[in-house]
C-alpha positions in Angstrom: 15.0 40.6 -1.4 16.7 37.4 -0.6 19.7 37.1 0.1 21.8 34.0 -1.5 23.9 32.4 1.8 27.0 30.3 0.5 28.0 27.8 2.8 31.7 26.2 3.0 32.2 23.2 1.3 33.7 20.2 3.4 36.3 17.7 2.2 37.0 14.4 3.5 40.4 12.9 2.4 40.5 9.3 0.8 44.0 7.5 1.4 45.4 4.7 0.3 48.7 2.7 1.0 51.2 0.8 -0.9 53.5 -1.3 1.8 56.7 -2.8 0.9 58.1 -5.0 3.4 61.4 -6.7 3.3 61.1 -10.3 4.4 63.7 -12.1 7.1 65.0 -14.2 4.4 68.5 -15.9 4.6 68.9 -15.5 0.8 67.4 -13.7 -1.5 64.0 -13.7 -3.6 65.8 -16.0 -6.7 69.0 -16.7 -6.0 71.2 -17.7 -2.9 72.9 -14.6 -2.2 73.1 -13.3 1.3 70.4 -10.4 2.3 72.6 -9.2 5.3 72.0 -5.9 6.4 74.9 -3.2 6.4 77.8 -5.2 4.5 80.1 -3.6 2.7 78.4 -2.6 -0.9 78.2 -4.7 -3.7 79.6 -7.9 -2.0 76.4 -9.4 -1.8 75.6 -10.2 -5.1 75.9 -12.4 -8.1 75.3 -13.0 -12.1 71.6 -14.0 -11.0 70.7 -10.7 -9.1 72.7 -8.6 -11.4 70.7 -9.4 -14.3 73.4 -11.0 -16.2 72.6 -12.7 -19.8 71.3 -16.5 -19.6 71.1 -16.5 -16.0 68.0 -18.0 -14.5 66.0 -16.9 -11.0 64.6 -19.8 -8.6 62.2 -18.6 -6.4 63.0 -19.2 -2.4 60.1 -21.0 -1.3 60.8 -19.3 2.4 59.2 -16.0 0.7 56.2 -18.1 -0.8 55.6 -19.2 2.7 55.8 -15.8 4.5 53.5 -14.4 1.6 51.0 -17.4 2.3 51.2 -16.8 5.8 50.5 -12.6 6.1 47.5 -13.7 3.7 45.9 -15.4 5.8 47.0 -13.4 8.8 45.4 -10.2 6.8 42.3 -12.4 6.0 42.9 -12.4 2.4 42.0 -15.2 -0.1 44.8 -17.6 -1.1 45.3 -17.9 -5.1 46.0 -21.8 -5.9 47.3 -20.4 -9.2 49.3 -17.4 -9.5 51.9 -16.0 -11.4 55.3 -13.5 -12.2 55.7 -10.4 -14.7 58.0 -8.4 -15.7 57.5 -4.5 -14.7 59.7 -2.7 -16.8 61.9 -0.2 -14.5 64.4 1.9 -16.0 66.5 2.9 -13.3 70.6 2.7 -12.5 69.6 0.9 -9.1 68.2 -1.9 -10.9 71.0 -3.8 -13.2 68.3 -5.9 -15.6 66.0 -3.2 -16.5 63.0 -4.9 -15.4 61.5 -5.9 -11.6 59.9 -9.2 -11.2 56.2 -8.9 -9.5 53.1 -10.1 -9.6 50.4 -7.9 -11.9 46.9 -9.8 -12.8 47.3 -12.9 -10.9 48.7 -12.0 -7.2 49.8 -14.1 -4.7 47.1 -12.5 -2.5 43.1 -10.5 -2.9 40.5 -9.6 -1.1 41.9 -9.1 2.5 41.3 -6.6 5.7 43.1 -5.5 8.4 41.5 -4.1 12.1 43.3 -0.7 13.2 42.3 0.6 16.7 42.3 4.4 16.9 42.9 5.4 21.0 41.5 8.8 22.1 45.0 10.4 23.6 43.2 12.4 26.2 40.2 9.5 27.7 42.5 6.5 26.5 39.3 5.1 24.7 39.5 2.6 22.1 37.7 2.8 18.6 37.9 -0.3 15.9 38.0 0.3 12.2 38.3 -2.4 9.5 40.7 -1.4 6.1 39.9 -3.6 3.1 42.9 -4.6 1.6 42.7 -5.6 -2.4 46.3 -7.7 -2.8 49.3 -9.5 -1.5 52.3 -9.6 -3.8 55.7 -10.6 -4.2 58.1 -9.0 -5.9 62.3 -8.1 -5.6 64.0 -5.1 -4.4 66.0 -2.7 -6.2 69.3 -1.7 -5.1 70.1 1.9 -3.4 71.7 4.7 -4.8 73.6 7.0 -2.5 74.1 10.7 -3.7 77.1 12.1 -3.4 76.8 15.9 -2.5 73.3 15.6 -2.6 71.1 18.7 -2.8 67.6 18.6 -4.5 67.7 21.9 -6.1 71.3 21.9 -7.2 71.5 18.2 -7.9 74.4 15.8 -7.1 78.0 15.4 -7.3 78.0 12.2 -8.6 75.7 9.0 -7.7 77.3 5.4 -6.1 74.5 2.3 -6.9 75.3 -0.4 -4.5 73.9 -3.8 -5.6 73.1 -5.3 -2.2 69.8 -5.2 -1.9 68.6 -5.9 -5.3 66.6 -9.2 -5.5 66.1 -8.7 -1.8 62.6 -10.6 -1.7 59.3 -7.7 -0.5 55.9 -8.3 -0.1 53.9 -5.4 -1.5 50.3 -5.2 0.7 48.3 -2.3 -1.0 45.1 -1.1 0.4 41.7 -0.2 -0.2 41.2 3.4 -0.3 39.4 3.2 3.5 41.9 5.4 5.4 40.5 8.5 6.0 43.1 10.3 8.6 46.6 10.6 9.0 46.2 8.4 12.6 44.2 6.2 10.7 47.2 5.5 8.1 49.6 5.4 11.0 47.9 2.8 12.8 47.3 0.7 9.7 51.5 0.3 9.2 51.6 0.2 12.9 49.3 -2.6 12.9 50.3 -4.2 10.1 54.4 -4.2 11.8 52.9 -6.0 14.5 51.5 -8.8 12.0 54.9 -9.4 10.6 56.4 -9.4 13.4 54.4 -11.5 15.4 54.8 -13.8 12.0 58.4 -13.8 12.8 58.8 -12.9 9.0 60.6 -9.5 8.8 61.6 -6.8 11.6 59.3 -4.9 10.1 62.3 -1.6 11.0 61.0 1.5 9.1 64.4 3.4 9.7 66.3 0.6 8.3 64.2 0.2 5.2 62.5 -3.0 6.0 59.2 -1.6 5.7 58.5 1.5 3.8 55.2 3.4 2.3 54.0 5.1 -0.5 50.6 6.8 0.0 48.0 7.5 -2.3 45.7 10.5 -0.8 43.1 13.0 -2.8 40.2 14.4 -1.1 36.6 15.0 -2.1 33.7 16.8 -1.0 32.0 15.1 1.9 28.8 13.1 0.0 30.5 12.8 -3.7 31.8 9.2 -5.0 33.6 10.3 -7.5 37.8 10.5 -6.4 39.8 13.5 -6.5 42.7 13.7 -8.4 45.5 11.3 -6.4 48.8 12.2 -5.4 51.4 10.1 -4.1 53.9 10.8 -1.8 56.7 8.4 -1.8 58.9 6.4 0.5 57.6 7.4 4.1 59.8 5.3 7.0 58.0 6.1 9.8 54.8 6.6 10.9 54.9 9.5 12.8 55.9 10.9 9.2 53.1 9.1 8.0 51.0 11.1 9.7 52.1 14.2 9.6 52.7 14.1 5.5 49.3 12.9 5.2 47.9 16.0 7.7 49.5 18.3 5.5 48.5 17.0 2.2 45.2 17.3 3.4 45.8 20.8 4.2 47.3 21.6 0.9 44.9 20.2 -1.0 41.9 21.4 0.3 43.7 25.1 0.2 44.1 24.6 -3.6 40.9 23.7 -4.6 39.3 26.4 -2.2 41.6 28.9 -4.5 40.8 27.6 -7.9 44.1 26.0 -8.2 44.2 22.3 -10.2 45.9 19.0 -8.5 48.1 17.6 -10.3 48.5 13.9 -10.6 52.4 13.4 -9.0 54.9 12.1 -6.9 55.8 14.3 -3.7 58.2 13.5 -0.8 57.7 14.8 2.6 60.8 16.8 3.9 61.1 16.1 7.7 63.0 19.5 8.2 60.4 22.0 6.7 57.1 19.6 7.6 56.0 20.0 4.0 55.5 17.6 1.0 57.5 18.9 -2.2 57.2 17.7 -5.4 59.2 15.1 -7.4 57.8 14.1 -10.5 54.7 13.6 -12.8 52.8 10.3 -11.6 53.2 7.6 -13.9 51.0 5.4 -15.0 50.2 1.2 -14.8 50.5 1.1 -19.0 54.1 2.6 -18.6 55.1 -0.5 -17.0 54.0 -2.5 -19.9 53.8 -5.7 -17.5 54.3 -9.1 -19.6 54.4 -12.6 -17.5 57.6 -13.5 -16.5 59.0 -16.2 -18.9 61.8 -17.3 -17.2 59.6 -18.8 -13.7 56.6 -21.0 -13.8 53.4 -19.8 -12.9 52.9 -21.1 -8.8 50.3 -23.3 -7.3 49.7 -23.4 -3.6 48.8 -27.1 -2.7 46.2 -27.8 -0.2 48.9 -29.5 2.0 51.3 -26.6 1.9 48.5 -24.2 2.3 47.4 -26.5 5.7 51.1 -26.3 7.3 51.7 -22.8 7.0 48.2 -22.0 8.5 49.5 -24.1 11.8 52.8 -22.8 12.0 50.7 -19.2 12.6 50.3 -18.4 16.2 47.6 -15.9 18.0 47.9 -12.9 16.3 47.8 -9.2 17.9 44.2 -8.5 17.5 43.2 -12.1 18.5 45.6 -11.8 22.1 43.9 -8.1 22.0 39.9 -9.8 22.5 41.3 -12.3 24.7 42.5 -10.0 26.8 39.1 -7.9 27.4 36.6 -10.9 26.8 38.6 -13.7 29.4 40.9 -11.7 31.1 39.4 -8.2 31.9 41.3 -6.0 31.1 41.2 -2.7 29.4 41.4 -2.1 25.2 44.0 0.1 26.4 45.8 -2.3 28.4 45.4 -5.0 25.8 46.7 -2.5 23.3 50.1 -1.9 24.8 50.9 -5.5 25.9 50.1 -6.9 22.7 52.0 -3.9 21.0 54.8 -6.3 21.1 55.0 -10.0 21.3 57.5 -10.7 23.4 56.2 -8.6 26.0 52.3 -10.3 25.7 54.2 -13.7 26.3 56.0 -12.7 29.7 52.7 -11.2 30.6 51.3 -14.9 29.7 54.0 -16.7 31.3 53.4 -14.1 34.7 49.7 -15.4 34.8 50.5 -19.1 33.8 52.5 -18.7 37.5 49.6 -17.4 39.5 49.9 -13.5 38.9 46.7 -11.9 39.0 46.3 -11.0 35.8 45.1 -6.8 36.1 47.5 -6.7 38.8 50.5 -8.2 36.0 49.0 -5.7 33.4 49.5 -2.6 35.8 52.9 -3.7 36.8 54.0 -4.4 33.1 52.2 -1.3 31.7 53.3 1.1 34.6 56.3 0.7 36.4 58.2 -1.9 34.2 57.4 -0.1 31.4 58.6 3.3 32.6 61.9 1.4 33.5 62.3 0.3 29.8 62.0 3.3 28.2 63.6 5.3 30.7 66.7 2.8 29.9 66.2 2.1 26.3 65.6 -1.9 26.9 63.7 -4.8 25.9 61.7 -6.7 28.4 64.1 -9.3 27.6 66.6 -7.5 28.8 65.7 -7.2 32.4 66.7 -9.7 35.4 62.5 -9.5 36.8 61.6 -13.2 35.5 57.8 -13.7 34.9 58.0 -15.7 37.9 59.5 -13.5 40.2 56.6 -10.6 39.0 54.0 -13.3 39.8 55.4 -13.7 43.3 55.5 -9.9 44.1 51.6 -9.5 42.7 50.6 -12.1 44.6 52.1 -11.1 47.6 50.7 -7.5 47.2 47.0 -9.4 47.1 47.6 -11.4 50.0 48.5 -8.4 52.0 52.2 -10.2 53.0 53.6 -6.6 51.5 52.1 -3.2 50.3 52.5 -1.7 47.0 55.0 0.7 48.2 57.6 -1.9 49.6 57.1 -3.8 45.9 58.1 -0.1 44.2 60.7 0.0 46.8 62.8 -3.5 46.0 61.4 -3.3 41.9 64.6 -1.8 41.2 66.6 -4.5 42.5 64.7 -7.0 41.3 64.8 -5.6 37.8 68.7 -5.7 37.5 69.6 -8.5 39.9 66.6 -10.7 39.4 65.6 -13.7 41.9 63.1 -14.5 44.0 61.0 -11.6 45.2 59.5 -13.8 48.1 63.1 -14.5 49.1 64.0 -10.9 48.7 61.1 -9.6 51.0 62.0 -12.1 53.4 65.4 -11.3 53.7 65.4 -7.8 53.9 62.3 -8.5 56.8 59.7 -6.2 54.7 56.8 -8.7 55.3 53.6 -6.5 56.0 52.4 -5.4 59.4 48.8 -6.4 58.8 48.2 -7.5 63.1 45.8 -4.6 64.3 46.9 -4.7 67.2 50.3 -3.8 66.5 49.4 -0.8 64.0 47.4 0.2 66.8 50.5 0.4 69.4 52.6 2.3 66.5 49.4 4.9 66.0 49.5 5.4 69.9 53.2 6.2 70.2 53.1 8.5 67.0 49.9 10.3 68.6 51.7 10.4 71.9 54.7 12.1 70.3 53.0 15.1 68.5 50.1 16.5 70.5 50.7 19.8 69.0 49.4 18.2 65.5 46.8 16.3 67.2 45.1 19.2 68.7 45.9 20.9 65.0 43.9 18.1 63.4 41.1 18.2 65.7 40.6 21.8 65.9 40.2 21.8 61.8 43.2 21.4 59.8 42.1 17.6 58.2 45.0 17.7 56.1 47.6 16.6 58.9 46.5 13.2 58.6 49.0 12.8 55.8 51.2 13.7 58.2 50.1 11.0 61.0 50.1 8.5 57.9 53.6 9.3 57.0 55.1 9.1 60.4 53.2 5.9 61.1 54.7 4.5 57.9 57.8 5.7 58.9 58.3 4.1 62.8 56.9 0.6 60.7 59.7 1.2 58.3 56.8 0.8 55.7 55.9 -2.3 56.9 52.2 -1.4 58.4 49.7 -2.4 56.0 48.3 0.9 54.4 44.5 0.1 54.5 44.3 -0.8 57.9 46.9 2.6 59.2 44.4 4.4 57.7 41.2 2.6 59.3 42.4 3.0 63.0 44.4 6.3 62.2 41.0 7.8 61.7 39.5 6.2 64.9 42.3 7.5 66.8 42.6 11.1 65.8 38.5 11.5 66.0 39.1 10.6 69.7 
């Protein structure tokens, strides 16, 4: 008799992710109100973005620029002929009733974005490709802050402040490709970098200027067919991101291995309990009932307009990220973290313009400067260590005119009081011992001075010659060139 063997099903998740992200705009998306974060509510507004009878929206060209511009960044295909509709939106935040976006005829299609995935424990670098299916714009609602808020006993009472309503977004929504929660992480991640790099929003997830909704079901491994979707809504970070996704994944999976059905909704992920909860039924495209937007002509994108916005787009994070390996050497890791953010790959630029070797710039930046910054919560702008000044201090590292330990040893002065770091060596006399002859003398005297060690070292214990290293360092004031204490140290003690 033959025993029937079942085997446990897999499941792979497949995620999705709708971006909104709040542009830089001086004004808003269709009138000229101010989109200044943090004023005092409802003092930004006006009969135009309150949705006020007879009034009628002019779109900011500004916002038809930045959505040209992430398009092509994202490699998506440009629409010369695109329109506005009317999503109908039901909600107190959002005084006309109705949202104007883009439904059939985006600004945007057909786009992809490169996410590297980095192994935490080798630092190795993996490249993935998401397909991206649109680009829209569209405005903002307002906010509505509960009052007593509680989401099993309700609220008080609800306050709607107006503010942000007709704040102009671009929605990017992606192909279903993510398949992980660190995949999803570093698409927003990525995508953060874009925008800002753009110079087109901040891209600040606590703020609200770029938020997600994911779309995630899971399968089993080898069907086509999609599992039921759930969305969770309104993640702002992308550690959250992550997490909500990871758990999803879990809770799924668990309810399908117990018989349980998934229902189509809309969950939010609570950071205090790690969980997803859920929030309401999912609605539907057809409850939108989207109808073109009568009060704004449909938009055309002009060869010439489309040609000055592609030059006014600089190198780009994953373009400065193959640059970096292919010309300049360095390591995917490396290139990830300069490039992370933009002002820090341009005083690594500017460093190298000035003669610093550019995996000895890299270490400096990654390492040491980089540990400073976080350590003090600061921008690279922030610090007094010029570009130049860090291509002096590389340079004279590689020429031997001072080790790496006197360059740690006056980095912290440099960092807050800036100058010259030539002139700083020079003054405080740290210039590099590098004349054999004199390391020699210092090794004799040191040698002479502890014969009990010596005859320690020579009758086994190796490990003194720290000890003859340090004291040598020590009697140069760390002035004797490293390498070379070490070459003649060894000669010595051998006898």
């Amino acid at each position: 008799m033959v025993t029937a063997v079942k085997t446990k099903i897999e499941y792979e998740a497949i995620i999705g992710l709708e971006t909104h992200c709040q542009l830089n705009t001086n004004s808003k998306i269709f009138c000229n109100c101010s989109t200044e974060f943090d004023s005092p509510p409802n003092t930004n507004v006006c009969p135009i973005c309150l949705g006020y009878p007879g009034v009628l929206p002019v779109l900011n060209e500004e916002v038809l620029a930045s959505a040209v511009k992430l398009g092509l960044a994202i490699n998506g295909q440009i629409a010369p002929y695109s329109k506005f509709d009317r999503k109908q939106y039901f909600y107190p935040d959002l005084p006309k009733n109705y949202q104007i976006s883009q439904f059939d005829l985006p600004i945007v299609e057909h786009g992809s974005l490169e996410i590297e995935l980095v192994d935490k424990k080798t630092k190795e670098v993996t490249r993935k490709t998401i397909g991206i299916t649109r680009l829209h714009m569209e405005e903002d609602a307002g906010k509505l802050v509960h009052v007593g808020s509680d989401r099993l006993a309700g609220s008080s009472y609800s306050l709607v402040d107006f503010n942000r309503t007709g704040v102009p977004l671009l929605e990017i929504v992606s192909e279903p490709d993510i398949r992980s929660g660190q995949e999803a992480a570093e698409y927003v991640q990525e995508l953060r970098r874009i925008v800002r790099y753009l110079d087109i929003s901040d891209g600040n997830m606590q703020e609200g200027s770029m938020r997600c909704d994911v779309n995630i079901s899971i399968r089993p491994v080898g069907q086509e067919k999609f599992g039921t979707k759930v969305e969770i809504k309104n993640m702002n970070s992308t550690s959250a991101i992550q997490k909500a996704i990871e758990y999803e994944i879990e809770r799924q999976i668990e309810a399908v291995r117990n018989g349980d059905r998934i229902a189509q909704e809309t969950r939010l992920w609570e950071e205090g309990s790690q969980r997803t909860i859920s929030m309401r039924s999912k609605e539907g495209s057809s409850d939108y009932r989207y109808f073109p937007e009568p009060d704004l002509p449909p938009l055309e994108v002009s060869a010439e307009q489309l040609n000055r916005w592609k030059a006014e787009i600089s190198e780009l994070p994953a373009q400065k990220r193959h640059r970096y390996e292919t010309h300049l050497g360095l390591s995917a890791y490396d290139a990830r973290v300069l490039t992370d953010d933009r002002s820090v790959a341009e005083y690594f630029e500017t460093a190298i313009d000035e003669g610093g070797n550019a995996k000895l710039v890299a270490n400096w930046i990654t390492q040491d400067i980089a540990a400073y910054l976080n350590n003090n919560k600061l921008a690279i702008a922030d610090i007094a260590l010029t570009p130049t000044s860090l291509a002096e201090l590389v340079s004279m590292i590689a020429q031997g005119t001072i080790s790496g330990k006197i360059a740690k040893d006056i980095l912290p002065e440099l960092l807050t009081e800036g100058g010259s770091a030539k002139a700083l060596v020079e003054k405080k006399g740290l210039i590099q011992v590098s004349d054999p002859k004199e390391i020699e003398k210092i090794i004799d005297e040191v040698i002479a001075a502890h014969p009990g060690e010596l005859e320690k070292f020579r009758s086994g214990k190796t490990n003194l010659k720290g000890f003859f290293v340090g004291q040598v360092l020590k009697k140069s004031g760390g002035k004797a060139d490293p390498k070379l204490t070490n070459q003649i140290l060894d000669q010595k003690l051998q006898g």
